[in-house]
C-alpha positions as CSV (number, residue, x, y, z in Angstrom):
1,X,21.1,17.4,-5.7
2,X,22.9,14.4,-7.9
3,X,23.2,12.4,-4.5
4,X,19.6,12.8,-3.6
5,X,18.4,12.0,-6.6
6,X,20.9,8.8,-6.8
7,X,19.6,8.3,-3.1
8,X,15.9,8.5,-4.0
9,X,16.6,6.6,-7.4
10,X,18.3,3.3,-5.0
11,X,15.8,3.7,-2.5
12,X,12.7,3.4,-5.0
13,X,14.7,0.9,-6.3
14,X,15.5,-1.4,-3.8
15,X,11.7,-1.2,-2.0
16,X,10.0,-1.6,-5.4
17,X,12.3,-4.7,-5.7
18,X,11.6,-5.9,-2.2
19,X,7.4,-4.9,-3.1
20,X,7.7,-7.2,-6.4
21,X,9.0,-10.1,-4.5
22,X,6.3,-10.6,-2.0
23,X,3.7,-8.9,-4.3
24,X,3.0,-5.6,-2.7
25,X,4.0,-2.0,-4.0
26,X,5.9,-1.1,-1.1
27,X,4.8,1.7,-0.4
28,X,4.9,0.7,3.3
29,X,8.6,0.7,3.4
30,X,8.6,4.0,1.5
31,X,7.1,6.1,4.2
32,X,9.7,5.5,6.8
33,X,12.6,6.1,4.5
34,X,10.9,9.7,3.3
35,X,10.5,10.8,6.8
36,X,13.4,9.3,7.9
37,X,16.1,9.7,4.9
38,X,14.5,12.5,3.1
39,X,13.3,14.6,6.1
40,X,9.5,15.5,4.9
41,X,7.6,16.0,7.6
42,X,4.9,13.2,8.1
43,X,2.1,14.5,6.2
44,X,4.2,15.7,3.5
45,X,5.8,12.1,3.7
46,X,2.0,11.0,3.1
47,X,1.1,12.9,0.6
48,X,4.3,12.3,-1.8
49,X,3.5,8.4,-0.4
50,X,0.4,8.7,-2.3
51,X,1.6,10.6,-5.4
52,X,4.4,7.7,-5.9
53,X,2.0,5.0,-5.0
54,X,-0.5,5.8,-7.6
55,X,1.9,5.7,-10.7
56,X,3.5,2.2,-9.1
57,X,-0.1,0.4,-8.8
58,X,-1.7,2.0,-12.7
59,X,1.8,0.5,-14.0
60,X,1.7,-2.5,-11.5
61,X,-2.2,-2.9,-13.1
62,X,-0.9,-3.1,-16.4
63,X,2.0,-5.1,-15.6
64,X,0.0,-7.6,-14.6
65,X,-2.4,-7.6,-17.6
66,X,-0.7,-10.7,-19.5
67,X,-0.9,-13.2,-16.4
68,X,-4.5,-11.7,-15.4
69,X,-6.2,-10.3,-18.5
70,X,-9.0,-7.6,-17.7
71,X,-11.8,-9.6,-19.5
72,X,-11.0,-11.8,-15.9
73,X,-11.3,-9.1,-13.4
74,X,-14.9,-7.9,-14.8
75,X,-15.7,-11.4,-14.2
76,X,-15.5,-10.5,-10.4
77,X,-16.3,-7.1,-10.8
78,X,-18.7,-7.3,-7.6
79,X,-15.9,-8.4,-5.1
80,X,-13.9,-4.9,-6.4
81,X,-17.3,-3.2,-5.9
82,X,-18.5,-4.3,-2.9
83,X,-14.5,-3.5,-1.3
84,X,-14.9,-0.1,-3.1
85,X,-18.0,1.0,-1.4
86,X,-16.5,1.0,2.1
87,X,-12.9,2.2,0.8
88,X,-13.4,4.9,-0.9
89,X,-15.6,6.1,2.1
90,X,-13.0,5.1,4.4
91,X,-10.0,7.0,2.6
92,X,-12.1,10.0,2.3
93,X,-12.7,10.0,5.9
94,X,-9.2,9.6,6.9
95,X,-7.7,11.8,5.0
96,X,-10.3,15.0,6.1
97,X,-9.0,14.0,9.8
98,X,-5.4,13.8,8.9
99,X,-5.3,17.5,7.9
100,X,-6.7,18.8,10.8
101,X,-5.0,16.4,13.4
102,X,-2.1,17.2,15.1
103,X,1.1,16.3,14.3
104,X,1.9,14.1,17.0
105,X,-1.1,12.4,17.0
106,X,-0.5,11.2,13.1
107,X,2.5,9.9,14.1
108,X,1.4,8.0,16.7
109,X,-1.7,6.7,14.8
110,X,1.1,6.4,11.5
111,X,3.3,4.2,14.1
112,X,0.8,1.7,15.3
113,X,-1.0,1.4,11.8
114,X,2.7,0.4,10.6
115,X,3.4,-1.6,13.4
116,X,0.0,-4.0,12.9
117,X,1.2,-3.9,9.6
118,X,4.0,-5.7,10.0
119,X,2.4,-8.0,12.5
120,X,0.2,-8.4,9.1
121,X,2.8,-9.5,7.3
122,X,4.6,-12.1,10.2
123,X,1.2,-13.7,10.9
124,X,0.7,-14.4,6.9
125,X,4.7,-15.9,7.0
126,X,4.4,-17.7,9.9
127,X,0.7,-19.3,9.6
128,X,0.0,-19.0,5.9
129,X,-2.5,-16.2,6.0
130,X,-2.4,-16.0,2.3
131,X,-3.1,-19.8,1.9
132,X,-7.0,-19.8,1.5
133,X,-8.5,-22.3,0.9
134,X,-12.3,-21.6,0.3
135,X,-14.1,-18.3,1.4
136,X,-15.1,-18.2,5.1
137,X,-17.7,-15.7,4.6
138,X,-21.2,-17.7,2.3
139,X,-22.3,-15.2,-0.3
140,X,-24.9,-13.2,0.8
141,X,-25.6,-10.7,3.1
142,X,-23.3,-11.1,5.5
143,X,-20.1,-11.2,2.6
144,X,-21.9,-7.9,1.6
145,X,-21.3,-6.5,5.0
146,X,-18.1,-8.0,6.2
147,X,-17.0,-6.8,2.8
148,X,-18.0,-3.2,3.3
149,X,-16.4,-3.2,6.6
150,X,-13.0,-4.2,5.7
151,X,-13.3,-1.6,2.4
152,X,-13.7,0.9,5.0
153,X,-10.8,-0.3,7.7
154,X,-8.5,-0.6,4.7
155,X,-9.2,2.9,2.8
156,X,-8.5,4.2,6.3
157,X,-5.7,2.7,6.5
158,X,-4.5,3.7,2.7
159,X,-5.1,7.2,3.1
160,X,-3.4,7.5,6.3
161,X,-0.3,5.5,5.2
162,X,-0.6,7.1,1.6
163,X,-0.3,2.7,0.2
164,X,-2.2,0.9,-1.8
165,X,-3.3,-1.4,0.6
166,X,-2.8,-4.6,-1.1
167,X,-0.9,-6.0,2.3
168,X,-5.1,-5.7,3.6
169,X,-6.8,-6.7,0.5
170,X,-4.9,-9.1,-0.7
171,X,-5.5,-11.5,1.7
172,X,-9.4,-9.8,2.4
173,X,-10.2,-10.8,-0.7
174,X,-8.7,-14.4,-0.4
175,X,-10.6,-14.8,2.7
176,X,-13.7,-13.3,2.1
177,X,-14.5,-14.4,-1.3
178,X,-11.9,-17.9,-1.6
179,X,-10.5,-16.5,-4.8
180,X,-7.3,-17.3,-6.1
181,X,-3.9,-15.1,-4.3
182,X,-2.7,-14.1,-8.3
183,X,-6.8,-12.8,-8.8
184,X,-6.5,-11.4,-5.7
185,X,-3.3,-9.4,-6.3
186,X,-5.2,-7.6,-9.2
187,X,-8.3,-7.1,-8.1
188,X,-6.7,-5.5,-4.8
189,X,-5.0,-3.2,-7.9
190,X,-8.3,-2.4,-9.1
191,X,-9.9,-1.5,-5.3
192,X,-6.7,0.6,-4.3
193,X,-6.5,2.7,-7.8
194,X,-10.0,5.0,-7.2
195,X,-9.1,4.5,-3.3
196,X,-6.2,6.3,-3.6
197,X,-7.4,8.8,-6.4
198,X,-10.2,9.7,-3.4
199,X,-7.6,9.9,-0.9
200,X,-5.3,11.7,-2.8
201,X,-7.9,14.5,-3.7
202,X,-9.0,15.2,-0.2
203,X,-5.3,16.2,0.5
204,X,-4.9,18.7,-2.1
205,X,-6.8,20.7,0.0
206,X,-3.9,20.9,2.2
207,X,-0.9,23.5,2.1
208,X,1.5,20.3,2.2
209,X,0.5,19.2,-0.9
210,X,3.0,21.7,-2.4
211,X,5.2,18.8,-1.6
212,X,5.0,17.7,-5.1
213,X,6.0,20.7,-6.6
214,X,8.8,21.7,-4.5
215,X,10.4,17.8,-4.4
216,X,9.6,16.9,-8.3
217,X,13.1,15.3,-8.5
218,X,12.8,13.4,-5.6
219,X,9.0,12.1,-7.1
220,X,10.2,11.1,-10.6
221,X,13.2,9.8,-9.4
222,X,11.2,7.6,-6.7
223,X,8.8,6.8,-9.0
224,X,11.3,5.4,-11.9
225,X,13.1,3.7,-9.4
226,X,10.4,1.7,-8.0
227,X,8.8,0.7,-11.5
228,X,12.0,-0.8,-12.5
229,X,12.2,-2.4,-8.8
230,X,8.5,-4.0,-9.3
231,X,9.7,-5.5,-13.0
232,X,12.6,-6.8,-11.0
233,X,10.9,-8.3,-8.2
234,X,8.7,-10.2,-10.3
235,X,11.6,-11.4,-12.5
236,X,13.3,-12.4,-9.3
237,X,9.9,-13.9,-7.8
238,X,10.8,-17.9,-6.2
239,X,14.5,-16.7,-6.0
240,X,13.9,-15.9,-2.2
241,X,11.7,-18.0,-0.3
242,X,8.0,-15.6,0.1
243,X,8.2,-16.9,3.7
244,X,11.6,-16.3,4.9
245,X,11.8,-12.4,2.9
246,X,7.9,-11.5,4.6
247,X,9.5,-12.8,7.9
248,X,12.5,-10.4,7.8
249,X,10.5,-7.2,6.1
250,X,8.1,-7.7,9.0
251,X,10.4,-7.3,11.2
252,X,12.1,-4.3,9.8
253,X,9.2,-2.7,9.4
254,X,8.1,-3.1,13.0
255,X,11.8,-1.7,14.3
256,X,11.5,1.3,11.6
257,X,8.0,2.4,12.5
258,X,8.9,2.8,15.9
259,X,11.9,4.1,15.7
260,X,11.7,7.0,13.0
261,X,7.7,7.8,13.9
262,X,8.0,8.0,17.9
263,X,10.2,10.9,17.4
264,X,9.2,12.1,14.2
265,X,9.9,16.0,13.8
Protein backbone atom coordinates (compact mmCIF):
# COMPACT_ATOMS: atom_id res chain seq x y z
CA UNK A 1 0.00 0.00 0.00
CA UNK A 2 3.21 2.49 0.98
CA UNK A 3 4.47 1.88 -2.68
CA UNK A 4 1.25 2.78 -4.31
CA UNK A 5 0.77 5.57 -2.53
CA UNK A 6 4.49 6.70 -3.15
CA UNK A 7 3.68 5.65 -6.87
CA UNK A 8 0.51 7.77 -7.01
CA UNK A 9 2.16 10.65 -4.88
CA UNK A 10 5.33 10.85 -7.92
CA UNK A 11 3.01 10.30 -10.56
CA UNK A 12 0.57 13.36 -9.44
CA UNK A 13 3.70 14.89 -8.94
CA UNK A 14 5.55 14.73 -11.97
CA UNK A 15 2.16 15.37 -14.43
CA UNK A 16 1.07 18.29 -12.16
CA UNK A 17 4.72 19.61 -12.76
CA UNK A 18 4.71 18.80 -16.41
CA UNK A 19 0.59 20.57 -16.48
CA UNK A 20 2.23 23.84 -14.62
CA UNK A 21 4.87 24.24 -17.19
CA UNK A 22 2.83 24.46 -20.26
CA UNK A 23 -0.25 25.71 -18.35
CA UNK A 24 -2.65 22.84 -18.34
CA UNK A 25 -3.71 20.63 -15.30
CA UNK A 26 -2.75 17.59 -16.76
CA UNK A 27 -5.19 15.75 -16.34
CA UNK A 28 -4.67 14.37 -19.85
CA UNK A 29 -1.50 12.56 -18.97
CA UNK A 30 -3.33 11.33 -15.84
CA UNK A 31 -5.74 9.05 -17.46
CA UNK A 32 -3.34 6.89 -19.22
CA UNK A 33 -1.18 6.30 -16.20
CA UNK A 34 -4.52 5.27 -14.03
CA UNK A 35 -5.51 2.78 -16.56
CA UNK A 36 -2.31 1.91 -17.38
CA UNK A 37 -0.21 2.01 -13.95
CA UNK A 38 -3.04 1.75 -11.47
CA UNK A 39 -5.25 -0.78 -13.46
CA UNK A 40 -8.91 1.00 -13.02
CA UNK A 41 -10.81 0.13 -15.63
CA UNK A 42 -11.61 3.02 -18.09
CA UNK A 43 -14.60 4.42 -16.72
CA UNK A 44 -13.36 4.12 -13.27
CA UNK A 45 -10.14 5.78 -14.64
CA UNK A 46 -12.68 8.61 -15.76
CA UNK A 47 -14.44 9.12 -13.02
CA UNK A 48 -11.38 9.33 -10.39
CA UNK A 49 -9.88 11.68 -13.58
CA UNK A 50 -12.64 13.88 -12.76
CA UNK A 51 -12.64 13.75 -8.95
CA UNK A 52 -8.66 14.75 -9.06
CA UNK A 53 -9.30 17.25 -11.71
CA UNK A 54 -11.71 19.27 -9.94
CA UNK A 55 -9.63 19.90 -6.64
CA UNK A 56 -6.40 20.78 -9.20
CA UNK A 57 -8.46 23.54 -11.29
CA UNK A 58 -10.58 25.23 -7.70
CA UNK A 59 -6.80 25.38 -6.38
CA UNK A 60 -5.33 26.14 -9.84
CA UNK A 61 -8.32 29.14 -9.87
CA UNK A 62 -7.03 30.39 -6.74
CA UNK A 63 -3.56 30.05 -7.61
CA UNK A 64 -3.90 32.21 -10.13
CA UNK A 65 -5.85 34.87 -8.31
CA UNK A 66 -2.66 37.26 -7.66
CA UNK A 67 -1.55 37.52 -11.46
CA UNK A 68 -5.36 37.50 -12.66
CA UNK A 69 -7.50 39.07 -9.82
CA UNK A 70 -11.37 38.04 -10.09
CA UNK A 71 -12.54 41.74 -10.32
CA UNK A 72 -10.76 40.96 -14.09
CA UNK A 73 -12.53 37.86 -15.05
CA UNK A 74 -16.17 39.49 -14.30
CA UNK A 75 -15.00 41.92 -16.71
CA UNK A 76 -15.39 39.13 -19.43
CA UNK A 77 -17.87 37.33 -17.64
CA UNK A 78 -19.86 36.90 -21.20
CA UNK A 79 -16.96 34.97 -22.97
CA UNK A 80 -17.15 32.34 -19.71
CA UNK A 81 -20.96 32.41 -20.29
CA UNK A 82 -21.42 32.15 -23.66
CA UNK A 83 -18.48 28.86 -23.43
CA UNK A 84 -20.70 27.59 -20.53
CA UNK A 85 -23.89 27.35 -22.28
CA UNK A 86 -22.72 24.76 -24.77
CA UNK A 87 -20.36 22.98 -22.09
CA UNK A 88 -22.19 22.23 -19.62
CA UNK A 89 -24.76 20.83 -22.14
CA UNK A 90 -22.06 18.99 -23.86
CA UNK A 91 -20.57 17.27 -20.56
CA UNK A 92 -23.99 16.32 -19.54
CA UNK A 93 -24.48 14.69 -22.71
CA UNK A 94 -21.40 12.76 -22.80
CA UNK A 95 -21.29 11.53 -19.72
CA UNK A 96 -25.19 9.95 -19.92
CA UNK A 97 -23.67 8.01 -23.02
CA UNK A 98 -20.52 6.93 -21.43
CA UNK A 99 -22.41 4.94 -18.79
CA UNK A 100 -24.35 3.03 -21.05
CA UNK A 101 -21.73 2.56 -23.84
CA UNK A 102 -19.74 -0.33 -24.08
CA UNK A 103 -16.56 -0.71 -22.96
CA UNK A 104 -14.72 -1.06 -26.04
CA UNK A 105 -16.31 1.52 -27.62
CA UNK A 106 -15.15 4.20 -24.79
CA UNK A 107 -11.91 3.21 -25.38
CA UNK A 108 -11.81 3.54 -28.75
CA UNK A 109 -13.68 7.00 -28.64
CA UNK A 110 -11.11 7.66 -25.20
CA UNK A 111 -8.09 6.80 -27.75
CA UNK A 112 -8.92 9.00 -30.68
CA UNK A 113 -10.18 12.00 -28.36
CA UNK A 114 -6.52 11.63 -26.77
CA UNK A 115 -4.83 11.16 -29.81
CA UNK A 116 -6.39 14.69 -31.47
CA UNK A 117 -5.31 15.88 -28.38
CA UNK A 118 -2.09 15.59 -28.71
CA UNK A 119 -2.17 16.52 -32.37
CA UNK A 120 -3.74 19.74 -30.36
CA UNK A 121 -0.91 20.26 -28.62
CA UNK A 122 1.92 19.62 -31.73
CA UNK A 123 -0.07 22.01 -33.99
CA UNK A 124 0.00 24.94 -31.13
CA UNK A 125 4.20 23.99 -30.76
CA UNK A 126 4.83 23.83 -34.15
CA UNK A 127 2.61 26.90 -35.67
CA UNK A 128 1.96 28.94 -32.57
CA UNK A 129 -1.70 28.08 -32.14
CA UNK A 130 -1.62 29.94 -28.90
CA UNK A 131 -0.15 33.21 -30.52
CA UNK A 132 -3.38 35.17 -31.30
CA UNK A 133 -3.26 37.97 -32.41
CA UNK A 134 -6.83 39.50 -32.62
CA UNK A 135 -10.13 37.50 -32.57
CA UNK A 136 -11.17 35.90 -35.83
CA UNK A 137 -14.63 35.63 -34.99
CA UNK A 138 -16.47 39.91 -35.05
CA UNK A 139 -18.65 40.09 -31.95
CA UNK A 140 -21.96 39.28 -32.71
CA UNK A 141 -23.96 36.65 -33.64
CA UNK A 142 -21.92 34.52 -35.21
CA UNK A 143 -19.13 34.68 -31.96
CA UNK A 144 -22.41 33.79 -30.04
CA UNK A 145 -22.70 30.70 -32.13
CA UNK A 146 -19.17 29.61 -32.85
CA UNK A 147 -18.89 30.07 -29.13
CA UNK A 148 -21.71 27.78 -28.23
CA UNK A 149 -20.43 25.18 -30.48
CA UNK A 150 -17.03 24.81 -29.25
CA UNK A 151 -18.58 24.99 -25.34
CA UNK A 152 -20.33 21.98 -26.46
CA UNK A 153 -17.30 20.01 -28.48
CA UNK A 154 -15.22 20.77 -25.49
CA UNK A 155 -17.66 19.68 -22.49
CA UNK A 156 -17.87 16.55 -24.54
CA UNK A 157 -14.72 16.17 -24.64
CA UNK A 158 -14.15 17.03 -20.66
CA UNK A 159 -16.52 14.61 -19.55
CA UNK A 160 -15.40 11.87 -21.59
CA UNK A 161 -11.71 12.37 -20.76
CA UNK A 162 -12.73 13.40 -17.07
CA UNK A 163 -10.01 17.03 -17.85
CA UNK A 164 -10.61 20.28 -17.56
CA UNK A 165 -10.31 21.14 -20.97
CA UNK A 166 -8.14 24.05 -20.81
CA UNK A 167 -5.85 22.26 -23.77
CA UNK A 168 -9.50 23.32 -25.99
CA UNK A 169 -10.34 26.51 -24.30
CA UNK A 170 -7.39 27.94 -23.93
CA UNK A 171 -6.65 28.57 -27.15
CA UNK A 172 -10.89 28.83 -28.01
CA UNK A 173 -10.93 31.55 -26.11
CA UNK A 174 -7.76 33.24 -27.67
CA UNK A 175 -9.15 32.71 -31.04
CA UNK A 176 -12.57 33.45 -30.72
CA UNK A 177 -12.61 36.42 -28.52
CA UNK A 178 -8.48 37.80 -29.20
CA UNK A 179 -7.99 37.88 -25.45
CA UNK A 180 -4.85 37.75 -23.83
CA UNK A 181 -3.26 33.62 -23.42
CA UNK A 182 -2.73 34.59 -19.21
CA UNK A 183 -6.81 35.78 -19.34
CA UNK A 184 -7.42 33.00 -21.20
CA UNK A 185 -5.86 30.44 -18.84
CA UNK A 186 -8.32 31.63 -16.16
CA UNK A 187 -11.24 32.10 -17.71
CA UNK A 188 -10.80 28.54 -19.28
CA UNK A 189 -10.60 27.76 -15.16
CA UNK A 190 -13.73 29.43 -14.70
CA UNK A 191 -15.67 27.49 -17.86
CA UNK A 192 -14.15 24.04 -16.84
CA UNK A 193 -15.02 24.31 -12.87
CA UNK A 194 -19.26 24.03 -13.27
CA UNK A 195 -18.30 21.88 -16.55
CA UNK A 196 -16.90 19.38 -14.63
CA UNK A 197 -19.14 19.78 -11.45
CA UNK A 198 -22.10 18.81 -14.32
CA UNK A 199 -20.09 16.05 -15.62
CA UNK A 200 -19.07 14.73 -12.58
CA UNK A 201 -22.77 14.55 -11.26
CA UNK A 202 -24.16 12.61 -14.13
CA UNK A 203 -21.58 9.82 -13.16
CA UNK A 204 -22.55 9.26 -9.77
CA UNK A 205 -25.32 7.62 -11.15
CA UNK A 206 -23.00 5.00 -12.06
CA UNK A 207 -21.96 1.85 -9.89
CA UNK A 208 -18.17 2.92 -10.82
CA UNK A 209 -18.31 5.81 -8.98
CA UNK A 210 -17.57 3.72 -5.93
CA UNK A 211 -14.18 4.30 -7.30
CA UNK A 212 -13.68 6.98 -4.90
CA UNK A 213 -14.42 5.35 -1.97
CA UNK A 214 -12.68 2.15 -2.48
CA UNK A 215 -9.25 4.07 -3.90
CA UNK A 216 -9.35 7.13 -1.33
CA UNK A 217 -5.47 6.74 -0.90
CA UNK A 218 -4.72 6.67 -4.26
CA UNK A 219 -7.22 10.19 -4.73
CA UNK A 220 -5.57 12.13 -1.91
CA UNK A 221 -2.37 11.04 -2.67
CA UNK A 222 -2.92 12.05 -6.55
CA UNK A 223 -4.50 14.99 -5.64
CA UNK A 224 -1.51 16.34 -3.14
CA UNK A 225 0.86 15.29 -5.54
CA UNK A 226 -0.37 17.21 -8.36
CA UNK A 227 -1.07 20.58 -6.34
CA UNK A 228 2.47 20.70 -5.35
CA UNK A 229 3.46 19.70 -9.14
CA UNK A 230 1.19 22.79 -10.50
CA UNK A 231 3.14 25.28 -7.79
CA UNK A 232 6.15 23.77 -9.20
CA UNK A 233 5.49 24.09 -12.77
CA UNK A 234 4.75 27.58 -12.45
CA UNK A 235 7.87 28.29 -10.43
CA UNK A 236 9.79 26.45 -13.05
CA UNK A 237 7.74 28.27 -16.02
CA UNK A 238 10.67 29.74 -18.89
CA UNK A 239 13.06 27.08 -17.54
CA UNK A 240 12.03 24.71 -20.50
CA UNK A 241 11.30 26.19 -23.62
CA UNK A 242 6.92 26.01 -23.97
CA UNK A 243 7.72 24.88 -27.54
CA UNK A 244 10.26 22.21 -27.27
CA UNK A 245 8.27 20.52 -23.70
CA UNK A 246 4.53 20.73 -25.83
CA UNK A 247 6.44 19.11 -28.74
CA UNK A 248 7.66 16.05 -26.71
CA UNK A 249 4.33 15.74 -24.38
CA UNK A 250 2.51 15.66 -27.69
CA UNK A 251 4.19 13.02 -28.67
CA UNK A 252 3.97 10.93 -25.66
CA UNK A 253 0.68 11.39 -25.39
CA UNK A 254 -0.09 10.22 -28.88
CA UNK A 255 2.21 6.83 -28.29
CA UNK A 256 0.44 6.35 -24.73
CA UNK A 257 -3.16 6.68 -25.98
CA UNK A 258 -2.69 4.18 -28.39
CA UNK A 259 -0.91 1.97 -26.70
CA UNK A 260 -2.59 1.51 -23.23
CA UNK A 261 -6.39 2.31 -24.73
CA UNK A 262 -6.31 -0.14 -27.81
CA UNK A 263 -6.05 -2.93 -25.52
CA UNK A 264 -7.44 -1.51 -22.51
CA UNK A 265 -9.06 -4.35 -20.17
Amino acid sequence: MRSRNGKSFVAGTLIGTLGGLIGLGGAEFRLPVLVGVFKLSTLEAVILNKAVSLVVVAAALVFRANAIPFDRLTDHLDVALNLLAGSLVGAWWAAGHALTMPRAWLNRIIMVLLAGLSLVMLSESLIGLHDGGGAIVDAGPLRLVAGLAAGLGIGVVAALLGVAGGELLIPAIVLLYGLDIKLAGSLSLVVSLPTMIVGFARYTRSDAVHILRREQSLFRWMVAGSILGAALGGLLLGVVPTDMLMTLLGVILLVSAIKIFRHAH
